[in-house]
OpenMM code with the backbone's topology and positions (N, CA, C; nanometers):
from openmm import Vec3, app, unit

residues = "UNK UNK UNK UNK UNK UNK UNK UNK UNK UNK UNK UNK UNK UNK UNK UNK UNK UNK UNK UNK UNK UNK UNK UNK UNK UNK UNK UNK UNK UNK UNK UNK UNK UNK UNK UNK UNK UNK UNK UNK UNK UNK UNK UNK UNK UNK UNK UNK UNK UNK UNK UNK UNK UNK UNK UNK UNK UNK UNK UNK UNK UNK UNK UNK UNK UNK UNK UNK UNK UNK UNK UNK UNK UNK UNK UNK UNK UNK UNK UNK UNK UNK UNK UNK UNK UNK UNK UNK UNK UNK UNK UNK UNK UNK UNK UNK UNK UNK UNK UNK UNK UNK UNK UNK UNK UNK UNK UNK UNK UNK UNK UNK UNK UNK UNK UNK UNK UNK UNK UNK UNK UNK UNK UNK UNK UNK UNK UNK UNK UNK UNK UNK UNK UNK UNK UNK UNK UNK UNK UNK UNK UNK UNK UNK UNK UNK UNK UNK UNK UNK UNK UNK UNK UNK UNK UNK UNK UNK UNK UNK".split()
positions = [
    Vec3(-2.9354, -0.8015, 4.5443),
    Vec3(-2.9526, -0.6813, 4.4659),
    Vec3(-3.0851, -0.6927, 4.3939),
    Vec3(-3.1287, -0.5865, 4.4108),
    Vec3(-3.3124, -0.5752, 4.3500),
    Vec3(-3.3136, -0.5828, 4.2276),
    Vec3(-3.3870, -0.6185, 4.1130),
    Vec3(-3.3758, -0.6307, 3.9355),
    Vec3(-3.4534, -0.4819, 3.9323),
    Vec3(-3.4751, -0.4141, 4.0253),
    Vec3(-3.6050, -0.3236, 3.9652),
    Vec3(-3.5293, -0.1760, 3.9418),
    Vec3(-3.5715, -0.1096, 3.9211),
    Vec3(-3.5292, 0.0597, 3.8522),
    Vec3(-3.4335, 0.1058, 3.9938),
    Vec3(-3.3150, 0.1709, 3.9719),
    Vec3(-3.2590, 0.2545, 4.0829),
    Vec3(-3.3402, 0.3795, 4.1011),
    Vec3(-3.2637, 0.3935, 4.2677),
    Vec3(-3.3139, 0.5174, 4.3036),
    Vec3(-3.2414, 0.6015, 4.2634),
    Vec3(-3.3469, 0.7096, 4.1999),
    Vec3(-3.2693, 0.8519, 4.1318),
    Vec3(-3.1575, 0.8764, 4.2399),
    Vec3(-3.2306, 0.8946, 4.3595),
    Vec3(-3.1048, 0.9620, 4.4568),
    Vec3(-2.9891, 0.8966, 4.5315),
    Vec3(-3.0041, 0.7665, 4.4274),
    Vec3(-2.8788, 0.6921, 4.5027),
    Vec3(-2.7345, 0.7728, 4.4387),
    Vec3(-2.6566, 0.7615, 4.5288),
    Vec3(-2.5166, 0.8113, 4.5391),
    Vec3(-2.4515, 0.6544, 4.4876),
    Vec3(-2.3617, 0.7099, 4.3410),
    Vec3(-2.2850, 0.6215, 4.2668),
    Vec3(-2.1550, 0.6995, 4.2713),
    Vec3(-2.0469, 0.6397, 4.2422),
    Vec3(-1.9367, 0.6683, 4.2421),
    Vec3(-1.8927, 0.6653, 4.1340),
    Vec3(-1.8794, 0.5648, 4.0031),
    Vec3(-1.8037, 0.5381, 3.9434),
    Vec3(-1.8261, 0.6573, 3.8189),
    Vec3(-1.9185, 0.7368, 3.7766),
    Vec3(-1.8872, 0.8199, 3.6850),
    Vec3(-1.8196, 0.9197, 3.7311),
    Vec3(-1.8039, 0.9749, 3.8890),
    Vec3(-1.7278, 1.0898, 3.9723),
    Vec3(-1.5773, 1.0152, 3.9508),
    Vec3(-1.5867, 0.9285, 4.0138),
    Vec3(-1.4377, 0.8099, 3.9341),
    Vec3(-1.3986, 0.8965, 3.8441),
    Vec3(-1.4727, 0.8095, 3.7314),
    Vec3(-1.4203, 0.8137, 3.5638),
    Vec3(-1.3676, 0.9528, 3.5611),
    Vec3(-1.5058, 1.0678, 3.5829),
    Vec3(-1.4847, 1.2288, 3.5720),
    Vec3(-1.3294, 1.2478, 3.6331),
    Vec3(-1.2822, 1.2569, 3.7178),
    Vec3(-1.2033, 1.2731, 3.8061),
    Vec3(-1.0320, 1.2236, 3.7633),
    Vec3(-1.0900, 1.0982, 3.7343),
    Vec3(-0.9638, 0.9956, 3.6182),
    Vec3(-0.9576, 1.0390, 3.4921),
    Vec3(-1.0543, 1.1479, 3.4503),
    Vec3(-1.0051, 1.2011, 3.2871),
    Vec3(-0.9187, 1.3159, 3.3354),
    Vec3(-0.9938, 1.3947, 3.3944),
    Vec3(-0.9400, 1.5462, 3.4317),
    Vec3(-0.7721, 1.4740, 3.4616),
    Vec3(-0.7333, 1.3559, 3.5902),
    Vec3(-0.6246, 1.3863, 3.6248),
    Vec3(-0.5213, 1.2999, 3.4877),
    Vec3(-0.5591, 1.1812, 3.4371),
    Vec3(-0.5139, 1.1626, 3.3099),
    Vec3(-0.4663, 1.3110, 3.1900),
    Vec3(-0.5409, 1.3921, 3.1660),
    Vec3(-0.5622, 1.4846, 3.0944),
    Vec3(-0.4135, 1.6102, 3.1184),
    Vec3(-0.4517, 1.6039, 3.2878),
    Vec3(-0.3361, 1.6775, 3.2896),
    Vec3(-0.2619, 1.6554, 3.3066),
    Vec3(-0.2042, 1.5589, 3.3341),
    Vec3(-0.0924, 1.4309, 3.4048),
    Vec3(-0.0400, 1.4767, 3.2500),
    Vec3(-0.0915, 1.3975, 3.0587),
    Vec3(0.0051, 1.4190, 3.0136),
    Vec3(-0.0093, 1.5360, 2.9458),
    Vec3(-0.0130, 1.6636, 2.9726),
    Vec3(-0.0248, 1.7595, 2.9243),
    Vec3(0.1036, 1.8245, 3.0347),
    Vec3(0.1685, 1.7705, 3.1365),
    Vec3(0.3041, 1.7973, 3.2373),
    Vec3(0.3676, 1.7189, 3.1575),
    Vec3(0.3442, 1.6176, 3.1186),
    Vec3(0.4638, 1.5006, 3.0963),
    Vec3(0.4868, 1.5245, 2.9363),
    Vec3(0.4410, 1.5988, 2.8346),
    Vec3(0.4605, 1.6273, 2.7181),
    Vec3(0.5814, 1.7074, 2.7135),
    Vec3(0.6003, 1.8171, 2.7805),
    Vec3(0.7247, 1.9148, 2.7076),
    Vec3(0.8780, 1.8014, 2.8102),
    Vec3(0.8415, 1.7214, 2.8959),
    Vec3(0.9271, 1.6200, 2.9242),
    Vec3(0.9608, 1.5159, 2.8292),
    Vec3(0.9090, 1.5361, 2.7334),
    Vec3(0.9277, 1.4230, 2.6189),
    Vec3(0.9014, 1.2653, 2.6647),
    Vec3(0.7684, 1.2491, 2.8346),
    Vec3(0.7304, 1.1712, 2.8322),
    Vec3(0.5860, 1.1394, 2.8039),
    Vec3(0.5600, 0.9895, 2.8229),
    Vec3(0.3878, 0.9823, 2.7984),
    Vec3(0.3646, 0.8684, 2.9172),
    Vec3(0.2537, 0.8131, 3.0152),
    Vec3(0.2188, 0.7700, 3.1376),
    Vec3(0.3097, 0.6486, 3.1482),
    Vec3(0.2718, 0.5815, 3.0121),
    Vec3(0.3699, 0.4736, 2.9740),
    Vec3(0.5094, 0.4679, 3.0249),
    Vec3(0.5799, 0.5674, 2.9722),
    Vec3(0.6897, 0.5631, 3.0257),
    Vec3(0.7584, 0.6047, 3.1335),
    Vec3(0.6799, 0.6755, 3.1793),
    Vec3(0.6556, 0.7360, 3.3591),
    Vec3(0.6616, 0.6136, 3.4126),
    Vec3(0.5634, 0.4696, 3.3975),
    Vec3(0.5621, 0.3420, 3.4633),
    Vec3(0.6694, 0.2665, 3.4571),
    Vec3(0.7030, 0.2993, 3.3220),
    Vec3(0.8782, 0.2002, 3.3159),
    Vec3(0.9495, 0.2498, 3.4067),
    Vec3(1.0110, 0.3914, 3.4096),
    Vec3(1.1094, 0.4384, 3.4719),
    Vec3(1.0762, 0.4393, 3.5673),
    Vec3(0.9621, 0.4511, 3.6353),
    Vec3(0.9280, 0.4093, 3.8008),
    Vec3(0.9748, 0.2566, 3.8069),
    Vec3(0.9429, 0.1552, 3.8158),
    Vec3(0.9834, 0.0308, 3.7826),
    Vec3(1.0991, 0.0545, 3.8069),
    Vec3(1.1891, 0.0908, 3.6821),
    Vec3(1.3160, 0.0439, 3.6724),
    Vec3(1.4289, 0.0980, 3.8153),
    Vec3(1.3509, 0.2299, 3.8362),
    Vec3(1.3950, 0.3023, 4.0076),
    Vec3(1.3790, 0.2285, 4.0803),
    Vec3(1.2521, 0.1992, 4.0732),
    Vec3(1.2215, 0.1138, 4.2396),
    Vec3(1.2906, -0.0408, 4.2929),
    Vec3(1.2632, -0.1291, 4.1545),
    Vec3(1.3290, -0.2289, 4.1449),
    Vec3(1.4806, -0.2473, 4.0876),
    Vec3(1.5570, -0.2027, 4.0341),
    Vec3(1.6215, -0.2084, 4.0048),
    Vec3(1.6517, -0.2781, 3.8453),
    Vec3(1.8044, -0.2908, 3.8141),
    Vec3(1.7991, -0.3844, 3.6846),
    Vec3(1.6729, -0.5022, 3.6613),
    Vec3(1.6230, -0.5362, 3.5662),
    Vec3(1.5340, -0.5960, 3.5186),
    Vec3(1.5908, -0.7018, 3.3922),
    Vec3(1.5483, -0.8124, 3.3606),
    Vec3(1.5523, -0.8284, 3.2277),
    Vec3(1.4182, -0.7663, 3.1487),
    Vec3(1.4444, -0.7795, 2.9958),
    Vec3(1.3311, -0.7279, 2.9483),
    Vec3(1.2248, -0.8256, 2.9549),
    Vec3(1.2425, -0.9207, 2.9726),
    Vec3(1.0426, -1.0220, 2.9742),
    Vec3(1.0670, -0.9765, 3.0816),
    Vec3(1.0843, -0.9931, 3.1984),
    Vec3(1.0858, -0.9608, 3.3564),
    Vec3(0.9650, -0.7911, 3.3596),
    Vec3(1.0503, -0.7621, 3.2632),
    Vec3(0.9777, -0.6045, 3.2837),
    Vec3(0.8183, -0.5661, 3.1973),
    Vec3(0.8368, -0.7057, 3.1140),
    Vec3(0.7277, -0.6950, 3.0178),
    Vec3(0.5831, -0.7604, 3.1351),
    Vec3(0.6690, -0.8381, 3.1590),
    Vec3(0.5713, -0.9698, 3.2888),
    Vec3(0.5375, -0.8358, 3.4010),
    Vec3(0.6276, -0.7414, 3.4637),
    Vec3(0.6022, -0.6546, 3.5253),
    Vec3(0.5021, -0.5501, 3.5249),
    Vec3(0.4895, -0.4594, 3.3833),
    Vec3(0.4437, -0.3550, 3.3433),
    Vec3(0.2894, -0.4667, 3.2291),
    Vec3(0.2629, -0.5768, 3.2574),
    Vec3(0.1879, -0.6304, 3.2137),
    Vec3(0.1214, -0.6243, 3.0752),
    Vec3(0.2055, -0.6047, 2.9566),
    Vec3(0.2865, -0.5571, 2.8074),
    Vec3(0.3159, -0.6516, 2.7584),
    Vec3(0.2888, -0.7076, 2.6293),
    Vec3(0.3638, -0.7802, 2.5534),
    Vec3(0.4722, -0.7727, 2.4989),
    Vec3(0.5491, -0.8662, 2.4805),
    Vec3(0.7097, -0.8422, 2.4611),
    Vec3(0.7029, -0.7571, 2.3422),
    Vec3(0.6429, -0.7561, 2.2382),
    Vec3(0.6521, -0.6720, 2.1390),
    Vec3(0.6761, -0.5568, 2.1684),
    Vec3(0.5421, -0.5186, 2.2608),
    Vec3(0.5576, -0.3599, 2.2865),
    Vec3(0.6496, -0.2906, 2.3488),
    Vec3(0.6683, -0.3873, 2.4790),
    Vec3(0.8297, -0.3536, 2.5045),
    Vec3(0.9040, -0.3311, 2.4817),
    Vec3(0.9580, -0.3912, 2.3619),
    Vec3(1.0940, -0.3525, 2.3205),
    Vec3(0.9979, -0.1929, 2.2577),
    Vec3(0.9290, -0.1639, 2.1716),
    Vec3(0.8745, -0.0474, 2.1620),
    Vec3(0.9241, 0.1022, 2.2153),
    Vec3(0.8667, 0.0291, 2.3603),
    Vec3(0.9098, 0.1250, 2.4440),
    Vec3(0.9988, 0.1498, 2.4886),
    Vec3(1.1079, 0.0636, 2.4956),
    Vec3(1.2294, 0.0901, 2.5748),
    Vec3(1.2983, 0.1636, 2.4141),
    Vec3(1.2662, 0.0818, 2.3137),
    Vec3(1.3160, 0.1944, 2.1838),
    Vec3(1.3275, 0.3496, 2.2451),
    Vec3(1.2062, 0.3601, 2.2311),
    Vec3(1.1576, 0.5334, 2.2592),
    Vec3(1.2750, 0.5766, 2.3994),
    Vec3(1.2213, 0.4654, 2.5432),
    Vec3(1.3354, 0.5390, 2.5978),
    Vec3(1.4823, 0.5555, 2.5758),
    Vec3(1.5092, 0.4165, 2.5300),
    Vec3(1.6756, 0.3887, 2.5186),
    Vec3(1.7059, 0.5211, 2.4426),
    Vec3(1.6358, 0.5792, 2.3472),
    Vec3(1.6855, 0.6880, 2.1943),
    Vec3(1.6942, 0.8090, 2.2427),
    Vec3(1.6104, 0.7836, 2.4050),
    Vec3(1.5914, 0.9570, 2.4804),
    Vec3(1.6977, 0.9216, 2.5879),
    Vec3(1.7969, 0.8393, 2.5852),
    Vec3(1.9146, 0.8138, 2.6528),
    Vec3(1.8206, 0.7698, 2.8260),
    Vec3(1.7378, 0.7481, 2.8427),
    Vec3(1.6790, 0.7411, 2.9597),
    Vec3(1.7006, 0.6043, 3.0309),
    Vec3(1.7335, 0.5035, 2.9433),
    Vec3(1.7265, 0.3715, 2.9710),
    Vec3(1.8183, 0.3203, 2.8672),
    Vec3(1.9307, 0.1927, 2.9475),
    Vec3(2.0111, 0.0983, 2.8589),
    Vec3(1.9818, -0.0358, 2.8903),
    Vec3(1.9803, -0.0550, 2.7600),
    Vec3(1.9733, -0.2277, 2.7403),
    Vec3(2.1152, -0.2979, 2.7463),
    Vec3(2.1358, -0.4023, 2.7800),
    Vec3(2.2746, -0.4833, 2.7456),
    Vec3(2.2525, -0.6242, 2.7911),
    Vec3(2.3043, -0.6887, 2.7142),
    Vec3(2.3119, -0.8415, 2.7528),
    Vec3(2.3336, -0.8952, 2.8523),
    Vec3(2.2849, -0.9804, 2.9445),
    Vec3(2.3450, -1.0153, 3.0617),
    Vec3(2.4118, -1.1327, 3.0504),
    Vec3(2.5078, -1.1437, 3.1171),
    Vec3(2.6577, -1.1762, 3.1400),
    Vec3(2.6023, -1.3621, 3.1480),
    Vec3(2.5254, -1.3649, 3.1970),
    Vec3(2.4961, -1.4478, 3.2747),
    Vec3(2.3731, -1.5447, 3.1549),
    Vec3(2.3121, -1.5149, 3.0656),
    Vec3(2.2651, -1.5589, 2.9500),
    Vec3(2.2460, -1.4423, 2.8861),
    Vec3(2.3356, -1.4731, 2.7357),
    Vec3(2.2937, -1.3845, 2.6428),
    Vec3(2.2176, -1.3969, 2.5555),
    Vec3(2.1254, -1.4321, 2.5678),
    Vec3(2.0242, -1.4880, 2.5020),
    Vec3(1.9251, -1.3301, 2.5922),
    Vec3(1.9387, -1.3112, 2.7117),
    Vec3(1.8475, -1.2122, 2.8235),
    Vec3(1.9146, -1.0276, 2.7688),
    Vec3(1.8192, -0.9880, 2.7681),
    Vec3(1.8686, -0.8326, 2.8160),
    Vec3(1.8185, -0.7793, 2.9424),
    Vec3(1.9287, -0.6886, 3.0208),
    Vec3(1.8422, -0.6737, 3.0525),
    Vec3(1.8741, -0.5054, 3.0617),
    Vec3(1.7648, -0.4728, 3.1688),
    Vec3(1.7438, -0.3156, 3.1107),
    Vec3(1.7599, -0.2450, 3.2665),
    Vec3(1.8396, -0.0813, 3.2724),
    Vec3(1.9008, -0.0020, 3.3728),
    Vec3(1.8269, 0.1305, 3.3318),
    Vec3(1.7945, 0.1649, 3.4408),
    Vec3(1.7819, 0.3602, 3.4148),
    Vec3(1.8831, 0.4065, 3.4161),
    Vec3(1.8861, 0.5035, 3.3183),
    Vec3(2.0168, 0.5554, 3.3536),
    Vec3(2.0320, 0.7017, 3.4271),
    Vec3(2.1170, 0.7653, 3.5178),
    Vec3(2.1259, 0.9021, 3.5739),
    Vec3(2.0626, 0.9812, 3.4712),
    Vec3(2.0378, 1.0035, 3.3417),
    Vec3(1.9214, 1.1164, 3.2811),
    Vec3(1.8344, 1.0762, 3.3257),
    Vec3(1.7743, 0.9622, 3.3229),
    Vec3(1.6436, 0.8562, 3.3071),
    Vec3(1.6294, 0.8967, 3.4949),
    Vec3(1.6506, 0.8555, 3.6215),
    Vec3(1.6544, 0.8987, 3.6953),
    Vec3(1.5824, 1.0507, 3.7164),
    Vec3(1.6962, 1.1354, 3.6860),
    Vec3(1.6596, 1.2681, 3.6939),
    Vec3(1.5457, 1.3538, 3.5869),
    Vec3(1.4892, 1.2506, 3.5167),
    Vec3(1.3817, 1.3016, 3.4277),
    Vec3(1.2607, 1.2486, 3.5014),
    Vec3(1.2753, 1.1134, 3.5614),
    Vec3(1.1526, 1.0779, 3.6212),
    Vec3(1.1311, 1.1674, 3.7605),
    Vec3(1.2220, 1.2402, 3.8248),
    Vec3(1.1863, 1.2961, 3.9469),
    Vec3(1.1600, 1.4884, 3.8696),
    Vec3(1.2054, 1.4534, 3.7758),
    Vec3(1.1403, 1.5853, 3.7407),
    Vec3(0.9512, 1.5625, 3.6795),
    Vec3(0.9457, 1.4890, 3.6402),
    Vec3(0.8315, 1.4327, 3.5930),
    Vec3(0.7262, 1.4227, 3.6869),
    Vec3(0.7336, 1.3903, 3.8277),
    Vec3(0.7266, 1.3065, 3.9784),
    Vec3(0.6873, 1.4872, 4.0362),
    Vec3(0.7714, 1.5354, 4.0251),
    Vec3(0.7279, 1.7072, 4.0744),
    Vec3(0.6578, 1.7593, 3.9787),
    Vec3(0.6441, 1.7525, 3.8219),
    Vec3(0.5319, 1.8317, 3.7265),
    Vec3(0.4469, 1.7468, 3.7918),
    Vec3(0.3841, 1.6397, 3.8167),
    Vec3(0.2571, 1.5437, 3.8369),
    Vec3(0.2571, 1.5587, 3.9633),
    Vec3(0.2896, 1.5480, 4.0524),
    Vec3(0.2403, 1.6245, 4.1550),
    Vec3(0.2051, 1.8169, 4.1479),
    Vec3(0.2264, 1.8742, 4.1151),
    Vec3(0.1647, 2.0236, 4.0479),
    Vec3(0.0502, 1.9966, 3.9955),
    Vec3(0.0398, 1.9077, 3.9007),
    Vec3(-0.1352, 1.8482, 3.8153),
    Vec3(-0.2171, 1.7623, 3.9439),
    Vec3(-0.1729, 1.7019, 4.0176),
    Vec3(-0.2372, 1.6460, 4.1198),
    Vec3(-0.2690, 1.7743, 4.1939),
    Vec3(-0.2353, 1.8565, 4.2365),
    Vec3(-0.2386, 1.9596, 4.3158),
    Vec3(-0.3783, 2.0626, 4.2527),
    Vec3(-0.3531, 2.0780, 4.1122),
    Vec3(-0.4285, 2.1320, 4.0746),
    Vec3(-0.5961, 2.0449, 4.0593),
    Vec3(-0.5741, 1.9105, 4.0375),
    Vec3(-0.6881, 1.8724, 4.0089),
    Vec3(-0.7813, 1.8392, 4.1017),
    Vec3(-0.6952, 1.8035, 4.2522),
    Vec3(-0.7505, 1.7922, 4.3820),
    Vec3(-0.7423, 1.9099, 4.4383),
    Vec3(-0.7301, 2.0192, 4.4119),
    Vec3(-0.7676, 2.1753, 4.4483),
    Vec3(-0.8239, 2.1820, 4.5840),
    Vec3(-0.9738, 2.1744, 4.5332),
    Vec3(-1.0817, 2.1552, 4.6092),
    Vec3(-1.0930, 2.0676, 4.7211),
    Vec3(-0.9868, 1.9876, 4.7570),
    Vec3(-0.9616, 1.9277, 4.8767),
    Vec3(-0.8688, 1.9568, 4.9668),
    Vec3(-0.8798, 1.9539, 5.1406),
    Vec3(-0.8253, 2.0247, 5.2034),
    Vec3(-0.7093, 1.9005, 5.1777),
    Vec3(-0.5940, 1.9239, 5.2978),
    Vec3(-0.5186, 1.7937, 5.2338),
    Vec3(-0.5354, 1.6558, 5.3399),
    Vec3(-0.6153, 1.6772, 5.4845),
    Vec3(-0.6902, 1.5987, 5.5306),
    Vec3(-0.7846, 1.4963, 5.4275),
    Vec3(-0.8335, 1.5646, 5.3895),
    Vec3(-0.9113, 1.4560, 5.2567),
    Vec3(-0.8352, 1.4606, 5.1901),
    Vec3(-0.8064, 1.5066, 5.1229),
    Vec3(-0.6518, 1.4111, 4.9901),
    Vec3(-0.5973, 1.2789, 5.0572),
    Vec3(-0.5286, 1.3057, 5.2117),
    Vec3(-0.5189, 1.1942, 5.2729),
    Vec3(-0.5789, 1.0896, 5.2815),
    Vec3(-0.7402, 1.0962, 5.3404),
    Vec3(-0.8473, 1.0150, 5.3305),
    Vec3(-0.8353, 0.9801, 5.1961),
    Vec3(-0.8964, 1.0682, 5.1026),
    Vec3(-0.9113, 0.9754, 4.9165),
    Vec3(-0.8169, 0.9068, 4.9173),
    Vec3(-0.6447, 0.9490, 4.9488),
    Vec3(-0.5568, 0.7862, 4.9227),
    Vec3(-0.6165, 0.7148, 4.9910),
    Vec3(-0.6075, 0.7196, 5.1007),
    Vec3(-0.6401, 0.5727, 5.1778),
    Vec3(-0.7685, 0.4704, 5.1274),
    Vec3(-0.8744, 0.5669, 5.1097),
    Vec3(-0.9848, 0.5023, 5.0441),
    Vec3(-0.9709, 0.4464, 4.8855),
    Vec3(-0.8990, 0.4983, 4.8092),
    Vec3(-0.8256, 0.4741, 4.6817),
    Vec3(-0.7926, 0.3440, 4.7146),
    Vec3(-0.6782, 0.3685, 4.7833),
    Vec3(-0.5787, 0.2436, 4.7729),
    Vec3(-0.6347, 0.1323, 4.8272),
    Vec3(-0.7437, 0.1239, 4.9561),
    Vec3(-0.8078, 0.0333, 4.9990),
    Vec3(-0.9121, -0.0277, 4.8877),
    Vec3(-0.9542, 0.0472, 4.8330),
    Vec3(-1.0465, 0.0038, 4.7173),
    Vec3(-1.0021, -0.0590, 4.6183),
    Vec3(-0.8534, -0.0168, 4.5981),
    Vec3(-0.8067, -0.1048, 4.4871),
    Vec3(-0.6713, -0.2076, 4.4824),
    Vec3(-0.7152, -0.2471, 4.6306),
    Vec3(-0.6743, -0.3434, 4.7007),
    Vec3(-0.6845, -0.4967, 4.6642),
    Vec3(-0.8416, -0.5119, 4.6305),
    Vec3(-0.9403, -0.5882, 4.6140),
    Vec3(-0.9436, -0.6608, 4.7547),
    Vec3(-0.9344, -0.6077, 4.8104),
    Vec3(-0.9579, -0.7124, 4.9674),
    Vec3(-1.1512, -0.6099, 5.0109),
    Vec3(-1.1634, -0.7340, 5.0569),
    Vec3(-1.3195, -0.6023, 5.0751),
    Vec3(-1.3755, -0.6338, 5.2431),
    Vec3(-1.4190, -0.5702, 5.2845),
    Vec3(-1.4215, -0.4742, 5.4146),
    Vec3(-1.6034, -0.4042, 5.4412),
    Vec3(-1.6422, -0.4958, 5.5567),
    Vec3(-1.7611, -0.5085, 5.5768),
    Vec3(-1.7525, -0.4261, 5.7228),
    Vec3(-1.8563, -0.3663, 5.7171),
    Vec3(-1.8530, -0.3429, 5.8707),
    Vec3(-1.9835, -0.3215, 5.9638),
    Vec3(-2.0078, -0.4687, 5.9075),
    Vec3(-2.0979, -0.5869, 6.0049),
    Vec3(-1.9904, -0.6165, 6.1094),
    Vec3(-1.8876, -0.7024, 6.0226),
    Vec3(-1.7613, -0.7208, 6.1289),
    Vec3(-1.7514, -0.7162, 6.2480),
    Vec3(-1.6916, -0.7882, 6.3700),
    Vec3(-1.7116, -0.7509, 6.5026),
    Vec3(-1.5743, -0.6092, 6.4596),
    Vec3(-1.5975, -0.5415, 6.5743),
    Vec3(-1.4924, -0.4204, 6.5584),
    Vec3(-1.3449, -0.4829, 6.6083),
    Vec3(-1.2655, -0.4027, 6.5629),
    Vec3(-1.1459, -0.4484, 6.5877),
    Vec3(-1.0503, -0.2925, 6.6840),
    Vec3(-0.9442, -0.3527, 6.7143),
    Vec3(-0.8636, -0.2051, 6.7547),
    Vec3(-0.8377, -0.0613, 6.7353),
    Vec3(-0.8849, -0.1136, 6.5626),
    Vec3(-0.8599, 0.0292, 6.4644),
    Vec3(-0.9779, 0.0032, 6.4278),
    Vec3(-1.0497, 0.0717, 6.4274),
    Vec3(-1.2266, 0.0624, 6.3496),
    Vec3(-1.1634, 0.1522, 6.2132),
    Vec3(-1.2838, 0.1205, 6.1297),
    Vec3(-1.2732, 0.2112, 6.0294),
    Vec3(-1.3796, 0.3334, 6.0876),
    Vec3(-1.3479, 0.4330, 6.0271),
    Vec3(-1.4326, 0.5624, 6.0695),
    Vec3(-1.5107, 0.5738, 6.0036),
    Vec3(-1.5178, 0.5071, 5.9232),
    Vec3(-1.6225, 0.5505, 5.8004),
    Vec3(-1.7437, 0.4083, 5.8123),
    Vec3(-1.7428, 0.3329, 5.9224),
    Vec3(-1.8124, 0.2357, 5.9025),
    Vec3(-1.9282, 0.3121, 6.0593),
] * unit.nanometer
topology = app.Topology()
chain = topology.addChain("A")
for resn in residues:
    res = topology.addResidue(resn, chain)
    for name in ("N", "CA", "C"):
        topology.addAtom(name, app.Element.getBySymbol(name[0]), res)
């Protein structure tokens, strides 16, 4: 990499990023407000769907949170009936933590407002590229990285 001045006309990504990550942040919780959620807790209750029962460090170690805040949050959900805590059987010293059928059916209502804000914020894309941006998204934040010097393989990338 050169120490010397960029080219004006180089093509950067990361402020179209950022731009792009406020707008869909922005509206993401401006859906998830009259749900009485915030992104935060969109991530728990995904979690707690996908994986199932949890203890709470399990979920703190998961959602990458300090135990403090955790319990925090599961406050907020447990009080919106969305999530129960209870001791496990097995050491009570552990809690651990369940979605519950509201908690469920608030996150798939949540899951359809955010997809509507996704919809709106990727507008401007046919859904061929929406497709492409995941793939390129998710490959990017993969951290695996992808040269294509590379001899070619079966599946080339198209973009190389």
């Amino acid at each position: 990499m050169s120490s010397g001045p960029l080219d004006q006309g180089e093509r950067r990504s990361g402020a179209l990023l950022e731009h792009l990550a406020r707008r869909m942040r922005l509206r993401s919780e401006s859906v998830l407000a009259p749900l009485g959620l915030r992104p935060r807790h969109l991530v728990a209750l995904t979690v707690l769907r996908d994986r199932g029962d949890i203890s709470q460090q399990g979920l703190a170690s998961t959602l990458q949170i300090d135990g403090t805040n955790v319990v925090g949050l599961l406050n907020e959900l447990e009080t919106a009936g969305l999530v129960e805590r209870r001791r496990s059987p097995e050491d009570r010293r552990r809690h651990v933590v369940t979605i519950t059928p509201a908690g469920t059916e608030r996150l798939s209502e949540a899951e359809c407002a955010l997809a509507t804000a996704e919809d709106e914020v990727l507008g401007g894309l046919r859904p061929a590229e929406r497709d492409q941006l995941y793939e390129l998204l998710r490959r990017a934040t993969s951290g695996t990285t992808m040269t294509c010097a590379a001899e070619p393989t079966e599946d080339p990338d198209p973009l190389c």
